[in-house]
KOLBABA-988870 format. One record per residue (C-alpha): x, y, z; residue in three letters; residue number from 1. Coordinates in nm, 2 decimals. Layout:
N
      c1      c2      c3  residu  num
       X       Y       Z     ALA  NUM
...
end
This chain:
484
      c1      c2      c3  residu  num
    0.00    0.00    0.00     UNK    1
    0.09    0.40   -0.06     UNK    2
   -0.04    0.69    0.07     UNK    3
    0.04    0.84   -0.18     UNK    4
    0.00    0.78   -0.57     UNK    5
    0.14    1.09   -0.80     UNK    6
    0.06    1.08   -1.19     UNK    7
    0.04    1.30   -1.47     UNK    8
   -0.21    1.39   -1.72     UNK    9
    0.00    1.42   -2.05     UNK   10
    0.01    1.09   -2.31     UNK   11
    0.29    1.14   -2.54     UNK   12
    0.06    0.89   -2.80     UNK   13
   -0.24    1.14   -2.77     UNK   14
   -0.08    1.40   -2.90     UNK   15
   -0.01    1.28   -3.26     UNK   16
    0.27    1.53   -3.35     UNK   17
    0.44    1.50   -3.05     UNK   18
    0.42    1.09   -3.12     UNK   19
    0.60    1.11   -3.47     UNK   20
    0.90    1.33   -3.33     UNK   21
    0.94    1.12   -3.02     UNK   22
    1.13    1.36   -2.80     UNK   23
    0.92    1.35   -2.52     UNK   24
    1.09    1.52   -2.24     UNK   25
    1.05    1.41   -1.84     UNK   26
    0.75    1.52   -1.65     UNK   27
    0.96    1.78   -1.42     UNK   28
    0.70    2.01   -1.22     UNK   29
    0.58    1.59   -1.10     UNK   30
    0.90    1.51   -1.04     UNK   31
    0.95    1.85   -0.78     UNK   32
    0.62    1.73   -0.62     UNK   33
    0.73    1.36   -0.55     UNK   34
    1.07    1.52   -0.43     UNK   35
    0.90    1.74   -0.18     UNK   36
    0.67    1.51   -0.04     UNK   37
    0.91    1.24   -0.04     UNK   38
    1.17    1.52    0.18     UNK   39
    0.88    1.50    0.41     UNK   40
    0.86    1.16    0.49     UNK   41
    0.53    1.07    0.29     UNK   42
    0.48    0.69    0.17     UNK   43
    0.41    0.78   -0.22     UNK   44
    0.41    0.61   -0.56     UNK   45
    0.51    0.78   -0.89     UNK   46
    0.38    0.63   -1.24     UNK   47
    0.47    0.80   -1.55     UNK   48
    0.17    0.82   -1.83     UNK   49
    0.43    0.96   -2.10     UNK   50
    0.40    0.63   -2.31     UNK   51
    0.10    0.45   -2.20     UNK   52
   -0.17    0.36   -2.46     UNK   53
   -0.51    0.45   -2.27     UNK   54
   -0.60    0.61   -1.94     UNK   55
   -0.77    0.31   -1.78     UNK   56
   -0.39    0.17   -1.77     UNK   57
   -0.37    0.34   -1.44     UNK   58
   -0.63    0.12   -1.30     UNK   59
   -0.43   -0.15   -1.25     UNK   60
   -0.15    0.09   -1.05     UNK   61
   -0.39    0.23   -0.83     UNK   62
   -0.58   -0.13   -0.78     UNK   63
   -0.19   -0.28   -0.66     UNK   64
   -0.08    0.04   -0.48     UNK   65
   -0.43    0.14   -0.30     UNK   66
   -0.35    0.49   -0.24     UNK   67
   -0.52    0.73   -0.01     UNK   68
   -0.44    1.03   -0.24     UNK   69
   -0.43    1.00   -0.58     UNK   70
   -0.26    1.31   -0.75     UNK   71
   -0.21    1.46   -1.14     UNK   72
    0.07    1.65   -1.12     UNK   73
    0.11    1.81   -1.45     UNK   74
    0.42    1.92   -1.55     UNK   75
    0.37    2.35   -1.55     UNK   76
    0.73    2.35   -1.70     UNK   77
    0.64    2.24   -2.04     UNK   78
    0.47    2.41   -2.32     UNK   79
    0.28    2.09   -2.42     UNK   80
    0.09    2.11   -2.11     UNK   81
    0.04    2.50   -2.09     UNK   82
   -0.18    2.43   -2.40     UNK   83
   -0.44    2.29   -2.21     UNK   84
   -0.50    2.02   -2.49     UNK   85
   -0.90    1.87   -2.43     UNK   86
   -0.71    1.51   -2.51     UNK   87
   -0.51    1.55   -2.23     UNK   88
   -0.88    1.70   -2.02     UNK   89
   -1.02    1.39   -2.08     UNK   90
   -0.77    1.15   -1.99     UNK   91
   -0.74    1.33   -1.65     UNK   92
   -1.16    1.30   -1.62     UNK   93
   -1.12    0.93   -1.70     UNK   94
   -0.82    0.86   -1.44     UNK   95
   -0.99    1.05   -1.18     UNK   96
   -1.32    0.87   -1.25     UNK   97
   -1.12    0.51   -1.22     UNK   98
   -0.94    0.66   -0.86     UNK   99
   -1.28    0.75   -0.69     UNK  100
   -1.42    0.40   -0.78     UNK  101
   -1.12    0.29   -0.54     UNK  102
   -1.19    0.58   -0.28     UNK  103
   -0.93    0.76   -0.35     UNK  104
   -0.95    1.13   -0.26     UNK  105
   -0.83    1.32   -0.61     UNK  106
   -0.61    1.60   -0.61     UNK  107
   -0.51    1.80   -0.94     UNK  108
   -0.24    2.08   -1.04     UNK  109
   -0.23    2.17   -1.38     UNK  110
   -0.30    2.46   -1.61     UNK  111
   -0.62    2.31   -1.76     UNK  112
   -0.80    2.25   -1.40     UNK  113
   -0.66    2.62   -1.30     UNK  114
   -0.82    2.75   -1.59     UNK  115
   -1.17    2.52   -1.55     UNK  116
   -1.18    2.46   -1.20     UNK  117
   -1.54    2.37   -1.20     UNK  118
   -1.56    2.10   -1.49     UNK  119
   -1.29    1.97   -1.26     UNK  120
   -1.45    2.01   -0.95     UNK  121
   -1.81    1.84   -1.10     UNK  122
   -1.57    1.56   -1.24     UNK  123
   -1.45    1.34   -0.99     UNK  124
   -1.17    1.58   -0.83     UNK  125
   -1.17    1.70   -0.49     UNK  126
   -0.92    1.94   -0.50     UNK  127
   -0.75    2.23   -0.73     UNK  128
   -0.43    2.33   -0.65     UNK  129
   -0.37    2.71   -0.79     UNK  130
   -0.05    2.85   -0.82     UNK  131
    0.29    2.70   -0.73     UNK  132
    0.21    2.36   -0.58     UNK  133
    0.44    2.17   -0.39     UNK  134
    0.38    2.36   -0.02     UNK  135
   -0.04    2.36   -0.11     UNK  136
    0.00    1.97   -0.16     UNK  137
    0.18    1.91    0.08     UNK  138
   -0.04    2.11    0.33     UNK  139
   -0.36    1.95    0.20     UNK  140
   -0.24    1.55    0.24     UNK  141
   -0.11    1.65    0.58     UNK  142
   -0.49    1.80    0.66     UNK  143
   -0.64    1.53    0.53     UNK  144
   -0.45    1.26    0.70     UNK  145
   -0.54    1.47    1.05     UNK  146
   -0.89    1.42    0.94     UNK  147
   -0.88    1.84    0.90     UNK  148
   -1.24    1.94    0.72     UNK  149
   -1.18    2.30    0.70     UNK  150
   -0.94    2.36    0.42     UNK  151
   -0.95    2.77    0.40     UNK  152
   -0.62    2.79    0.62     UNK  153
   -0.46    2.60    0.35     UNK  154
   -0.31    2.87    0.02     UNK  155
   -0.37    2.80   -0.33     UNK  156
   -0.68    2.59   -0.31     UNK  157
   -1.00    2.53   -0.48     UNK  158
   -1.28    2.29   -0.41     UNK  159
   -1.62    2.21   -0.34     UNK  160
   -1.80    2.30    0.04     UNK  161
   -2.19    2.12   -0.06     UNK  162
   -2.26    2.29   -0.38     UNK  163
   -2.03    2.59   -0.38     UNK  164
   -1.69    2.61   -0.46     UNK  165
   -1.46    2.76   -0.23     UNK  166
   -1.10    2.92   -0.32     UNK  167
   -0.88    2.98   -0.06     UNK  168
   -0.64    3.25   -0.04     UNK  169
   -0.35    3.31   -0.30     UNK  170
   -0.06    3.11   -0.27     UNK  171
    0.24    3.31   -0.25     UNK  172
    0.56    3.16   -0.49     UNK  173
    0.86    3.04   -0.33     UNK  174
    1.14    3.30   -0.36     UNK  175
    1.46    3.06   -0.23     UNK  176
    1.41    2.77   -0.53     UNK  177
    1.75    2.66   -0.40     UNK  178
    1.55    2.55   -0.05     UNK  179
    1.40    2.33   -0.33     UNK  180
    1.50    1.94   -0.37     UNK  181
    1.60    1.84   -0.66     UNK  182
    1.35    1.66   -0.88     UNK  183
    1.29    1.26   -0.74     UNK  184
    1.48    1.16   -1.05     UNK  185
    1.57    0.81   -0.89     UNK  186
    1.16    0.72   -0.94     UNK  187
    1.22    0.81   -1.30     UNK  188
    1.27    0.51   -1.59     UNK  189
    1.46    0.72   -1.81     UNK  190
    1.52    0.40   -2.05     UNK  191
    1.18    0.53   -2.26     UNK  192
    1.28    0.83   -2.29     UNK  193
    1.67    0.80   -2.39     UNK  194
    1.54    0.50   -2.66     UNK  195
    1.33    0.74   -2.85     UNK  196
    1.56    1.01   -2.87     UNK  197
    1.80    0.79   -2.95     UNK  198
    1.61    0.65   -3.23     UNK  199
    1.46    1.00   -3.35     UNK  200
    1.76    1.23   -3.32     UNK  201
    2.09    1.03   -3.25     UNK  202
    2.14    1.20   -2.89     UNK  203
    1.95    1.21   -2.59     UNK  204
    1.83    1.52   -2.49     UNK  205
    1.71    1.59   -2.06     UNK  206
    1.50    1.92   -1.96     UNK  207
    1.63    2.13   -1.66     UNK  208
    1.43    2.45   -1.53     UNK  209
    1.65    2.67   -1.38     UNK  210
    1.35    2.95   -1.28     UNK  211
    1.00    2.96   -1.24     UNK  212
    0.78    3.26   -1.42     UNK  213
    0.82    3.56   -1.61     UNK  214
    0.76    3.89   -1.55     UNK  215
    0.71    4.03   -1.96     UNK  216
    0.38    4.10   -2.03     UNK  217
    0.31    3.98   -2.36     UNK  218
   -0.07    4.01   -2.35     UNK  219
   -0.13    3.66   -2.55     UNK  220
    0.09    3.46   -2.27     UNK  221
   -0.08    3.25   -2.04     UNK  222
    0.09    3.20   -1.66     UNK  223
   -0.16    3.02   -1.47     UNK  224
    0.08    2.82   -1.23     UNK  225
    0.42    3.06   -1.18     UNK  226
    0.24    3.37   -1.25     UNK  227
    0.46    3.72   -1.35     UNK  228
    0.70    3.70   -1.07     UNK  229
    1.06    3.55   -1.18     UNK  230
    1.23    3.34   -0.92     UNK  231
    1.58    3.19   -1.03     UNK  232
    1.79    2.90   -0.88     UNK  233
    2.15    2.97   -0.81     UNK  234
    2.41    2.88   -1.09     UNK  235
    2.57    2.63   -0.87     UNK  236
    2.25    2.49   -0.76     UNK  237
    2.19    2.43   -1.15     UNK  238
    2.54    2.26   -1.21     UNK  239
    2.50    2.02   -0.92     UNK  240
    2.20    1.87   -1.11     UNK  241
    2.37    1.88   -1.41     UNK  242
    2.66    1.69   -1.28     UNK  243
    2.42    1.46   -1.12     UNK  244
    2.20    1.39   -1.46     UNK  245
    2.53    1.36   -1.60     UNK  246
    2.65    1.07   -1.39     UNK  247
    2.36    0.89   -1.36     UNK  248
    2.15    0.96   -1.71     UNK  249
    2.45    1.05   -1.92     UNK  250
    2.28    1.27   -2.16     UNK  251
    2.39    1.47   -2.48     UNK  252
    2.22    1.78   -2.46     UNK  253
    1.97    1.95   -2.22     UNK  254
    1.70    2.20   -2.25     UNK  255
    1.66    2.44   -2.02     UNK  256
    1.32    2.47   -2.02     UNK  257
    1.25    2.82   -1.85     UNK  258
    1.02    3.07   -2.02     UNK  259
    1.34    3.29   -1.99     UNK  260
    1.62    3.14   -1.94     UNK  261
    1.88    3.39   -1.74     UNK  262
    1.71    3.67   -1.67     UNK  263
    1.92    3.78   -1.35     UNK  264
    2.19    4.01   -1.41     UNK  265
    2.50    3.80   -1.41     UNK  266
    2.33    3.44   -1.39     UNK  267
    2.46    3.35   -1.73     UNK  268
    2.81    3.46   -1.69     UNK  269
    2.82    3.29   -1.35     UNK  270
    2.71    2.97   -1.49     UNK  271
    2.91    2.98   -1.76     UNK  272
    3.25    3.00   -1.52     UNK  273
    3.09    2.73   -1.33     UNK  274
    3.09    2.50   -1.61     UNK  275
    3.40    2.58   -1.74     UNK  276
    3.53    2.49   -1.32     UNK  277
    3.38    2.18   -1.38     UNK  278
    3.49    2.10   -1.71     UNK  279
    3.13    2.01   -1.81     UNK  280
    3.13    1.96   -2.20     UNK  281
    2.77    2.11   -2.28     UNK  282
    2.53    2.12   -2.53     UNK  283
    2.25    2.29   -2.49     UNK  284
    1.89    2.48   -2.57     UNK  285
    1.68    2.79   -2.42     UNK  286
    1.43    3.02   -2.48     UNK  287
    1.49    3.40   -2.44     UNK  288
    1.41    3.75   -2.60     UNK  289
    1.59    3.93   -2.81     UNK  290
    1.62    4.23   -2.58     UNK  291
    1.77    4.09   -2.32     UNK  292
    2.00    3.89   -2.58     UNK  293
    2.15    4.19   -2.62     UNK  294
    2.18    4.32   -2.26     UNK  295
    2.59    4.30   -2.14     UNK  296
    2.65    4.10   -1.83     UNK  297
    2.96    4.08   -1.58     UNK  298
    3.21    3.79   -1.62     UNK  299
    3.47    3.77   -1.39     UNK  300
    3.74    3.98   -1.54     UNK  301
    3.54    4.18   -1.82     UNK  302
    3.20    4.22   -1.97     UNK  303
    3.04    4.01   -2.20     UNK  304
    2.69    4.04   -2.42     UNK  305
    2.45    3.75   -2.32     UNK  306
    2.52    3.60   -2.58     UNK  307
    2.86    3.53   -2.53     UNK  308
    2.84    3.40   -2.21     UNK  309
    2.57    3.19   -2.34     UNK  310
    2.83    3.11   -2.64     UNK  311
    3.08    2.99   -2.40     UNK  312
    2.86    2.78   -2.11     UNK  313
    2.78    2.54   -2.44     UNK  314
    2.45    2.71   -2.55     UNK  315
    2.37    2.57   -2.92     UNK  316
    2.02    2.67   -2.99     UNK  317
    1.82    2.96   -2.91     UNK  318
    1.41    2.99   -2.97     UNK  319
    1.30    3.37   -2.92     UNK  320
    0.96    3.51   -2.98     UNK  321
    1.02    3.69   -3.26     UNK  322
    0.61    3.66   -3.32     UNK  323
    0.61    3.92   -3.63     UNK  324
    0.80    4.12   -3.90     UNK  325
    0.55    4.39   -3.78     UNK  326
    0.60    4.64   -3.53     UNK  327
    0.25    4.71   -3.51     UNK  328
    0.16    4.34   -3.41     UNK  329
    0.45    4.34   -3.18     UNK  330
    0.32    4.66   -3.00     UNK  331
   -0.06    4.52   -2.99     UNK  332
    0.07    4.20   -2.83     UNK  333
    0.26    4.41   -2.58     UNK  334
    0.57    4.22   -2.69     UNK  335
    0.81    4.47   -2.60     UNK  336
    1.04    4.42   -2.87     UNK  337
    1.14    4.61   -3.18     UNK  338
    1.21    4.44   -3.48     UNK  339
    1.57    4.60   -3.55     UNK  340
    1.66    4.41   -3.15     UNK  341
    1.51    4.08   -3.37     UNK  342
    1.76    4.19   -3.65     UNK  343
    2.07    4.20   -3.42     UNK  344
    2.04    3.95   -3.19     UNK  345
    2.00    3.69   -3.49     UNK  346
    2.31    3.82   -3.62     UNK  347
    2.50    3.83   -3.32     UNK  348
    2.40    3.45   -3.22     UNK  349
    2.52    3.36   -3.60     UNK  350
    2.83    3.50   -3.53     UNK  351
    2.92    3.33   -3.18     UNK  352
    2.82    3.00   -3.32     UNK  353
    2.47    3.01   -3.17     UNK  354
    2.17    2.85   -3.37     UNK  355
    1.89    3.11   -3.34     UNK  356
    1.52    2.98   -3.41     UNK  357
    1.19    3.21   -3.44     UNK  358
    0.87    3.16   -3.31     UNK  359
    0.60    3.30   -3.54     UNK  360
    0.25    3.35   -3.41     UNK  361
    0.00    3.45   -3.71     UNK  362
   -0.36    3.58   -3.68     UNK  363
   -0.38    3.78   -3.43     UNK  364
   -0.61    4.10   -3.40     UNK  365
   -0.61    4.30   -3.67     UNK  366
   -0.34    4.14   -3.86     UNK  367
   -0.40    4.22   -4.24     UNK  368
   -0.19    4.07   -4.49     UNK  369
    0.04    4.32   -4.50     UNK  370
    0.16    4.22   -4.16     UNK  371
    0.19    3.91   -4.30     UNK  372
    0.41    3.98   -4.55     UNK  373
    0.64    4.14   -4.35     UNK  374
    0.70    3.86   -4.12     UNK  375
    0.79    3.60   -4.43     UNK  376
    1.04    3.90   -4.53     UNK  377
    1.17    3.92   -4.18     UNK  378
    1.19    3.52   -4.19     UNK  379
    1.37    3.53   -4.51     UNK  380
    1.61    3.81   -4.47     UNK  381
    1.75    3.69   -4.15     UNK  382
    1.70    3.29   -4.20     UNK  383
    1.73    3.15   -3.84     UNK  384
    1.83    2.83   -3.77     UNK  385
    1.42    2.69   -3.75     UNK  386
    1.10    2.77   -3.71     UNK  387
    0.78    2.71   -3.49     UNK  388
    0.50    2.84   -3.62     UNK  389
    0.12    2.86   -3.41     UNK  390
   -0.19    3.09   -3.45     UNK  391
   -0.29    3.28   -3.18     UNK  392
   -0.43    3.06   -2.87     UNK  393
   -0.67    3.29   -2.66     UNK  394
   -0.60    3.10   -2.27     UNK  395
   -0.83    3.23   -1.98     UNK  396
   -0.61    3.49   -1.77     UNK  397
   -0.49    3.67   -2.04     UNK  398
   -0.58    4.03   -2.19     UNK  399
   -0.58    3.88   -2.53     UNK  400
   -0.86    3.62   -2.41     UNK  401
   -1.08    3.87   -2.24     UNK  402
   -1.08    4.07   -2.60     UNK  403
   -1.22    3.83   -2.78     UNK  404
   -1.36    3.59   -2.56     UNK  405
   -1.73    3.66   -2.69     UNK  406
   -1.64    3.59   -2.99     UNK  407
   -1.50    3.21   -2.87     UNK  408
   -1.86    3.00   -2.91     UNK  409
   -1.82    2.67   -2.85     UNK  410
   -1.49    2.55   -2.89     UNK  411
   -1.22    2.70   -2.64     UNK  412
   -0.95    2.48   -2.65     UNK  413
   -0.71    2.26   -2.91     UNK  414
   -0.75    1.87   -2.89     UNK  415
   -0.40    1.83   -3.00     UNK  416
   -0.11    2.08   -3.04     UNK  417
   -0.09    2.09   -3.43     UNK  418
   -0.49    2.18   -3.42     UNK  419
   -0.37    2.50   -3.47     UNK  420
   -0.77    2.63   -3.46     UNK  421
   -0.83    2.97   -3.48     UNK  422
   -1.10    3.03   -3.22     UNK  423
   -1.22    3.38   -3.24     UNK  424
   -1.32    3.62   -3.53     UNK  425
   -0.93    3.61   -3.70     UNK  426
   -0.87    3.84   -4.05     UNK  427
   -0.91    3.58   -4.25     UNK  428
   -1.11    3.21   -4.21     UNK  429
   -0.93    2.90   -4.03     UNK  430
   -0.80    2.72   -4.34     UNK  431
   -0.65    3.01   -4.44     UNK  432
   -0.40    3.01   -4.13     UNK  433
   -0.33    2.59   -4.21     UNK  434
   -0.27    2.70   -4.56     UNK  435
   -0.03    2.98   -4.47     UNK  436
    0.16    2.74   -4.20     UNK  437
    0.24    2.48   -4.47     UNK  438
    0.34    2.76   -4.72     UNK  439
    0.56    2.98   -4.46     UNK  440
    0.77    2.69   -4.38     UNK  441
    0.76    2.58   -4.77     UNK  442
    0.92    2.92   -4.81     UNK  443
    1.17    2.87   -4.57     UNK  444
    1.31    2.51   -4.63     UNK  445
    1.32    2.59   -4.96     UNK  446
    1.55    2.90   -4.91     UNK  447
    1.73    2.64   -4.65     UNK  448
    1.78    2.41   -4.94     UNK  449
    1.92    2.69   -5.19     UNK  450
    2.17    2.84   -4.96     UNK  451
    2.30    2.47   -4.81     UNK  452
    2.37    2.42   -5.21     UNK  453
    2.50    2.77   -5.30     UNK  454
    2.69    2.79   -4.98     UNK  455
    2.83    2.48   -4.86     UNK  456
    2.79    2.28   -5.18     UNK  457
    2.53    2.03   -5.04     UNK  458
    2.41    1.86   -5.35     UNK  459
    2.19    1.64   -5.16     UNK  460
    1.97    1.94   -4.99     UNK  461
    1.99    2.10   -5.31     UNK  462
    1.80    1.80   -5.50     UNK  463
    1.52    1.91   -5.29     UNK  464
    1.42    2.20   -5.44     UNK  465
    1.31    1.99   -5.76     UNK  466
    0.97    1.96   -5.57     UNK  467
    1.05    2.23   -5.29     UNK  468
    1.00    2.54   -5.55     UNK  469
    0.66    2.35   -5.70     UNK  470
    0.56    2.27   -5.38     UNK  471
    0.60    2.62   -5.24     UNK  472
    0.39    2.77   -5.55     UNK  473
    0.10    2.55   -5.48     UNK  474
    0.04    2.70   -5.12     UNK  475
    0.14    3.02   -5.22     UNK  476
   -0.17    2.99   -5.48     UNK  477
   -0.38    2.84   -5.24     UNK  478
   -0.39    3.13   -4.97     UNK  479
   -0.40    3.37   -5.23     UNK  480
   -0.77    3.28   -5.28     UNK  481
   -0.87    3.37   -4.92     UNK  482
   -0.66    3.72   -4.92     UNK  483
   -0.94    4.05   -5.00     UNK  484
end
């Protein structure tokens, strides 16, 4: 028997992009939770859902274990989850359904049940964590195992008192994340996970998080579990798990998997001397913006842009939110950035050796075709290393959301993360936006292709502009019929 049994809600195989990559990445945020509660002396279970075929499969787990508790724990680090995809909705309602046949009592932290705390609360859960949720769940199993039926002196909770749901007062983040433990890899099988990067990529790749939150304002970007305040572990406190994963997991390459990675004056040129100390050979991915890209830092005997200290800790690939090639969209979006900042930090990463990759966000409000166009120009001109490309995702919480929320009628989330729905009244109609997807990244492999060749002689990539260029004329045709 365990008191406790700890899960999470995201199925690599119901995701079917994220199933033909296969890089699936370690639930982290579960992996904190279990390391807390296990720091405290609870007797608790961890079973990883990344590659298992159904839901009900945690049936037989919670039918050997009989837990008291039965937590989803999803991981608030990871993008994937932030989506709040309705597959992922649904498996939760169906593993929550099979715990309180048992009797478990069902606790869930996630950025879907933040979001709709009530079709969780009328659906087999007893309890919403909001916010940061380590100290709230630990709190609540401690209440519960004192038989405590009064839960308003615990922070950060939602649930139900007869009909009515009750939320407790805000839970305030952690400031120390070094007073943290470090996630309970040891309950981890890691053998899934290296095999299918191993047989996908060629290297296995780990995820760290080195902060929690972000305090940018970008009015489309949805915090429901770290919120706007930035909290950073130490750089030492970072290498020590490094050097641990590296011992134990022997990995290739690691992505730090912050919102921003190294916002703190100093942190990156402090890690960077750190790894150097420890002779740690690194390979590794962030995300950041291009403004702070730019900002200098202090190294120990001179100063350094960002970028070079990221250069020299072993940083390979950078993703910014680069979003448009139009000012005005930047502005409306409250990105903060200015186009020429996108301009020079790409250049500046090319030159120290860094691979910088663009996201691209199309459809937002008021974006005419125009705005359009200047984004594929800004794409081509400066021709990063790749691309993500998404339509704009209204999440509860956000200004963005609250503008065009009336206009969301019926469907208010994606089922899978290359739905890539447009939800609200866009410029242009839905296909549209699949169309110009497809076409944007024509474009831009097909400009890959003709500079590998011209360049660097690559006959190979070269042979694939015989059906890039056709390829790329077809969807340019095809969202030319939708443009007024």
């Amino acid at each position: 028997m365990t008191d406790i049994l700890i899960t999470h809600s995201y199925f690599l195989r119901f995701d079917p992009k994220q199933w033909k990559a296969q890089q699936p990445y370690p639930p982290l945020a579960t992996l904190f939770a279990a390391a807390v509660l296990l720091n405290e002396k609870f007797n608790l279970t961890f079973y990883d859902m990344m590659f298992a075929q159904k839901a009900n499969e945690i049936e037989a787990i919670i039918a050997a274990n009989k837990p008291k508790y039965f937590v989803i724990y999803d991981d608030g680090f990871n993008y994937l989850t932030k989506m709040c995809l309705t597959n992922m909705r649904d498996a939760a309602f169906e593993m929550a359904a099979i715990a309180k046949k048992f009797g478990c009592k069902v606790i869930v932290s996630s950025s879907d049940s933040t979001d709709h705390s009530a079709d969780y609360l009328n659906a087999n859960f007893d309890f919403v964590i909001v916010g940061e949720g380590e100290q709230t769940l630990s709190e609540l199993v401690k209440a519960l195992n004192n038989n405590v039926n009064d839960f308003s002196a615990i922070n950060g909770l939602r649930y139900k008192n007869n009909s009515t749901i009750t939320e407790t007062n805000k839970r305030e983040n952690l400031k120390d994340l070094d007073l943290l433990p470090m996630p309970a890899w040891q309950l981890l099988n890691i053998a899934p996970y290296k095999n299918a990067w191993m047989k996908s990529k060629g290297f296995f790749s780990i995820n760290i998080a080195t902060t929690r939150g972000c305090p940018y304002k970008c009015n489309w970007c949805a915090k429901p579990i770290y919120g706007n305040r930035y909290n950073s572990r130490s750089p030492q406190n970072v290498v020590n798990e490094l050097l641990y994963l590296k011992t134990h997991f022997k990995f290739d390459h690691i992505w730090f998997c912050d919102d921003i990675f190294g916002l703190k004056p100093n942190w990156v040129s402090e890690f960077a001397n750190l790894v150097e100390s420890n002779n740690l050979k690194l390979k590794y991915k962030i995300q950041s913006r291009v403004d702070l890209l730019l900002e200098e830092s202090l190294a120990t005997n001179k100063k350094e842009t960002q970028i070079e200290a990221l250069a020299r800790s072993g940083c390979d690939e950078v993703w910014v939110g680069a979003e448009s090639g139009s000012q005005k969209i930047l502005d409306a979006m409250d990105k903060g950035t200015k186009i020429e900042q996108i301009a020079k930090a790409t250049q500046l990463m090319k030159q120290h050796e860094i691979k910088p990759c663009f996201f691209l966000q199309f459809g937002y409000i008021n974006e005419r075709y125009d705005d359009i166009k200047l984004t594929l120009k800004m794409l081509l001109e400066l021709m990063p290393h790749d691309i993500g490309i998404s339509v704009s995702y209204p999440l509860p919480g956000t200004k963005f959301y609250n503008t065009v929320k009336e206009q969301m009628i019926g469907k208010t989330n994606w089922t899978d993360s290359d739905e890539l729905a447009i939800m609200f009244n866009a410029t242009y109609p839905a296909v549209f936006y699949k169309k110009l997807q497809r076409y944007v990244h024509y474009k831009f492999r097909q400009k890959q292709a003709f500079l590998a060749l011209i360049n660097n002689g690559k006959i190979i990539k070269g042979l694939s502009l015989t059906y890039r260029i056709p390829q790329t004329l077809l969807a340019s045709w095809s969202i030319q019929k939708h443009v007024k």
